[in-house]
C-alpha positions in Angstrom: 149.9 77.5 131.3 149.3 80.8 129.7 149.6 83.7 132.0 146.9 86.2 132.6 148.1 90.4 132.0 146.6 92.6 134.4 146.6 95.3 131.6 143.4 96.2 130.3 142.3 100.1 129.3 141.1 100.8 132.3 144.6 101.4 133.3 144.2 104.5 131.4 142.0 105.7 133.7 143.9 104.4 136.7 146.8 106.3 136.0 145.0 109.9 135.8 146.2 112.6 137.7 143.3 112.4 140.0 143.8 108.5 140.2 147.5 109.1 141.2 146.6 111.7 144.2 143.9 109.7 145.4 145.9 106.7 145.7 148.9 108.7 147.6 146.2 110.3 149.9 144.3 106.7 150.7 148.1 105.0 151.5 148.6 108.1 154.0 145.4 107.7 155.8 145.5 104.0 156.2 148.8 104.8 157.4 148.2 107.0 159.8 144.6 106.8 160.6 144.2 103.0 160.0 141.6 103.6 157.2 140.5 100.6 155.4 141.8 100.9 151.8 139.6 98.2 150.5 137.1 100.7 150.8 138.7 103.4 148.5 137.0 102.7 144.4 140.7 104.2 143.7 142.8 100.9 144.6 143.0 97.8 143.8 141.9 94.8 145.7 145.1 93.3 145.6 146.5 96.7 146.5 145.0 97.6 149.1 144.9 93.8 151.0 148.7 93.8 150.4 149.0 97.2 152.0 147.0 96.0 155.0 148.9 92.5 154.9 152.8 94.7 155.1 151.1 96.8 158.0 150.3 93.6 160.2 153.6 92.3 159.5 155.6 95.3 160.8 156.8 96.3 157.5 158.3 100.0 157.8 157.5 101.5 154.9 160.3 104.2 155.0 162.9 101.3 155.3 165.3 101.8 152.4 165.0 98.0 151.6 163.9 94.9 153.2 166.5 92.4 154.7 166.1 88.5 156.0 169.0 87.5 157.9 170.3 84.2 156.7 173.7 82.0 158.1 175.9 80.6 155.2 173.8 77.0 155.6 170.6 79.4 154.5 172.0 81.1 152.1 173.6 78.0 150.7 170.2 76.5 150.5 168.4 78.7 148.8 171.1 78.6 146.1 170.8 74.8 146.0 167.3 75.0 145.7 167.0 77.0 143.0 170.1 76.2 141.1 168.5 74.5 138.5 165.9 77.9 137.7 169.0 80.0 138.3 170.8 77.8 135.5 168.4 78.3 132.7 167.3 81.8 133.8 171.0 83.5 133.6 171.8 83.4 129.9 168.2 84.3 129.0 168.7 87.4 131.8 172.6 88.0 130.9 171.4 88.7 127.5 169.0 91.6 128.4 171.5 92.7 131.6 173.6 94.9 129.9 171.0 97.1 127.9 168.8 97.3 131.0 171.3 98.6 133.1 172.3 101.0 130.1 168.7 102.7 129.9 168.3 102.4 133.9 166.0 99.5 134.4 166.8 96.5 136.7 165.8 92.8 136.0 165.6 90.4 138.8 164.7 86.9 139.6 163.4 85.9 142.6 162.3 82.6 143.9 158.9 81.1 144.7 159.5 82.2 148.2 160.4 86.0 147.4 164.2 85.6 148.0 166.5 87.5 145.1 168.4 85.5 143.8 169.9 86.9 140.3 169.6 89.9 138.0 170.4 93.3 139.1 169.7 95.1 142.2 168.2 98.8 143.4 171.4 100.2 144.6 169.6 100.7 148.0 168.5 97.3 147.7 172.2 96.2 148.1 172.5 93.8 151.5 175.7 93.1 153.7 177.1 89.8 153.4 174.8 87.9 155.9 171.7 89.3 154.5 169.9 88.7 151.0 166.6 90.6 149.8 163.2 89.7 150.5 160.9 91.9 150.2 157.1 90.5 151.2 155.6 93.9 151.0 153.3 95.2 148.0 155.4 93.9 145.6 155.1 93.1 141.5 157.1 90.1 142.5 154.8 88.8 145.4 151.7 89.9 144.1 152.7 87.7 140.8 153.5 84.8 142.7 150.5 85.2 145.1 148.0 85.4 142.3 149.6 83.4 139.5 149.4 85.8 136.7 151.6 88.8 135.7 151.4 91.9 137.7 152.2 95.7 137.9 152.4 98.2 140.7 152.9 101.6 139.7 154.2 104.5 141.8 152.3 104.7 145.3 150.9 101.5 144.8 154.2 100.2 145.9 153.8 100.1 150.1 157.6 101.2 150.6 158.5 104.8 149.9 161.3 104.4 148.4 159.5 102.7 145.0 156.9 105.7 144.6 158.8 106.6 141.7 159.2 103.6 140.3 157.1 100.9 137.9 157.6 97.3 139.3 156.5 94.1 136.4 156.4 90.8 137.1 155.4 87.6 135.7 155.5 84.2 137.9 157.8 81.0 136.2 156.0 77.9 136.4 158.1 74.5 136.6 156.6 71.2 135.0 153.3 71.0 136.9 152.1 74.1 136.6 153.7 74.7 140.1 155.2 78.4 140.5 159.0 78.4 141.2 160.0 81.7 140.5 158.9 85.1 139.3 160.9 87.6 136.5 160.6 91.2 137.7 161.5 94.3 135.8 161.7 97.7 137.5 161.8 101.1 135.3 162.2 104.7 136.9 159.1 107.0 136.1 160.9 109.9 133.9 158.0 111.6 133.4 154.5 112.3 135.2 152.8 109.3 135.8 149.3 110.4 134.0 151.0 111.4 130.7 149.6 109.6 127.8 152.3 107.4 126.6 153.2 105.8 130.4 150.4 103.2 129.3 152.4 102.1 125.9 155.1 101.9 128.5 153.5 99.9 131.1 151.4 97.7 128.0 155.2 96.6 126.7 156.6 96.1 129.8 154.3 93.4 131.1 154.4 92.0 127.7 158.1 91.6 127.2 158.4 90.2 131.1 155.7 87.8 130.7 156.8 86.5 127.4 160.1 86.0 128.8 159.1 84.6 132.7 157.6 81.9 129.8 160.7 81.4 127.3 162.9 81.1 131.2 159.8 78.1 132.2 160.1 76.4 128.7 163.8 76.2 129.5 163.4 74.9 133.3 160.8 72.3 131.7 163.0 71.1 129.0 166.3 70.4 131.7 163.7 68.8 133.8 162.4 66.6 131.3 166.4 65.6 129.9 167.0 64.6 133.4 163.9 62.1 134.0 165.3 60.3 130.6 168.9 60.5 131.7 167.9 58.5 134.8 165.6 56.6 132.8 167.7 56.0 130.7 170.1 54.3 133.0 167.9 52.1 134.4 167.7 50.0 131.3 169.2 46.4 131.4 170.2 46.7 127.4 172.8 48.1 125.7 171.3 51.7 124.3 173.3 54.2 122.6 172.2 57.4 120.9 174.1 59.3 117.5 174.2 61.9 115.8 174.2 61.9 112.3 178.2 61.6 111.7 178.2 58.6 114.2 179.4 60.0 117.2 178.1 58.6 120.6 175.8 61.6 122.1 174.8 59.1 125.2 175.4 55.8 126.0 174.2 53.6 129.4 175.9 52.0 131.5 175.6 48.3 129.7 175.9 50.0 126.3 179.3 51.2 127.4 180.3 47.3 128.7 179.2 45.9 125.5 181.5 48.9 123.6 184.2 48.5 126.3 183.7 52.3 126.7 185.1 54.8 129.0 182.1 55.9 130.9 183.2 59.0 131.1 184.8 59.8 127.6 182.0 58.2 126.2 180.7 61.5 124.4 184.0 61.8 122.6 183.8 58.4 121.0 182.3 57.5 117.5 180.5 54.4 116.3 182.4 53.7 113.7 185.7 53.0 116.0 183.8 49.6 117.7 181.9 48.0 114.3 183.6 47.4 110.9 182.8 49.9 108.1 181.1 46.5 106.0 178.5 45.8 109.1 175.2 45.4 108.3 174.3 47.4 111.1 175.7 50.4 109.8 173.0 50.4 106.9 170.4 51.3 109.8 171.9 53.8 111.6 
């Protein structure tokens, strides 16, 4: 699946000066008059039903971060749940960790049910031990995974305070079926005023660069789930199957293969073919 960018050039419009007051003025009277924000031209759709969506809920938005408290078996769960996506995301997110946290931005992963789960945090968004981060208001992370296609909240757009100076990108992971399992987020400061002309450029690459690499992170959870559907597959064979590389040494043999060999099970990666038939074997001349 290709992901859809919610980046067109209306977004230069969108983030105008009178764009950006509007939208701060429409968040304050829905918040304290209870008017309907689906009826300002200023906001988004999926804006304004998220703001109404965090309001029902009882979402504060002048919370410094939102909290789910979880026990150890919960928090142990999640882990387990995800520890494949978490496997194959960290080296692609280590890589980028260290200059994002250099120029100020923060990269996070977060699962298909909004939990984080790896990257770096919003120092306000740091929980005590019996708490992790889950934030289900108006979101880049939520909104991605509740529409399946990249997304960006700027500024105001965000329903907590304490992101109104703040860009939020993110682009959902999709595992094998197209199901979501995850979603990459990256959050930049706003080091200038929001309506100045380069801020699109900025916003344009951002949602670029995340979706490109929410897909390299689902190419990766693909590719481990595919190797272990042929590892188990590969087991269930009643012959004798061995795979080499190209100097002869045993990259994976089954169960019977190893019986036939008289192979260690489990040294049989450090074995090569040569050791079990005789350099003038026929057999050789095929492998």
């Amino acid at each position: 699946m290709s992901l859809q960018l919610t980046y067109s050039n209306e977004d230069e419009r969108l983030l105008s000066k009178d764009y950006w007051e509007n939208i701060i003025q429409c968040k304050k009277d829905f918040l304290e008059l209870d008017k309907d924000p689906r009826n300002n031209p200023f906001v988004k759709h999926e804006i304004a039903q998220s703001w109404i969506e965090s309001k029902i809920n009882g979402i504060n938005p002048d919370h410094s971060s939102v909290y789910s408290f979880l026990s150890d078996e919960e928090l142990h769960k999640i882990q387990e749940d995800n520890k494949l996506l978490i496997e194959v995301a960290k080296p692609l997110i280590n890589t980028f960790l260290e200059l994002t946290m250099s120029t100020g931005y923060k990269l996070q992963l977060f699962d298909k049910n909004c939990f984080f789960i790896a990257g770096n945090r919003l120092d306000m968004d740091i929980p005590p031990s019996n708490r992790v981060v889950r934030d289900l208001s108006t979101t880049a992370h939520r909104l991605c995974i509740l529409y399946k296609k990249a997304f960006q909240v700027v500024g105001p757009e965000h329903y907590l305070t304490k992101l109104n100076n703040y860009i939020s990108t993110g682009a959902p992971i999709f595992d094998e079926n197209e199901e979501i399992i995850g979603a990459l987020v990256l959050i930049q400061k706003l080091l200038c005023e929001p309506w100045e002309k380069h801020l699109s450029s900025i916003k344009a690459h951002s949602l670029g660069w995340v979706n490109s690499l929410a897909i390299a992170i689902g190419a990766q959870y693909k590719l481990h789930k595919t190797n272990q559907i042929l590892e188990a597959t590969f087991e269930l064979f009643d012959e004798g199957i061995l795979t080499l590389d190209t100097d002869g040494r045993i990259i994976r043999a089954n169960q019977e293969g190893c019986r036939i060999l008289d192979l260690d099970y489990s040294q049989k990666e450090e074995a090569n073919i040569s050791d079990y038939i005789p350099n003038k074997s026929p057999i050789l001349k095929f492998l």
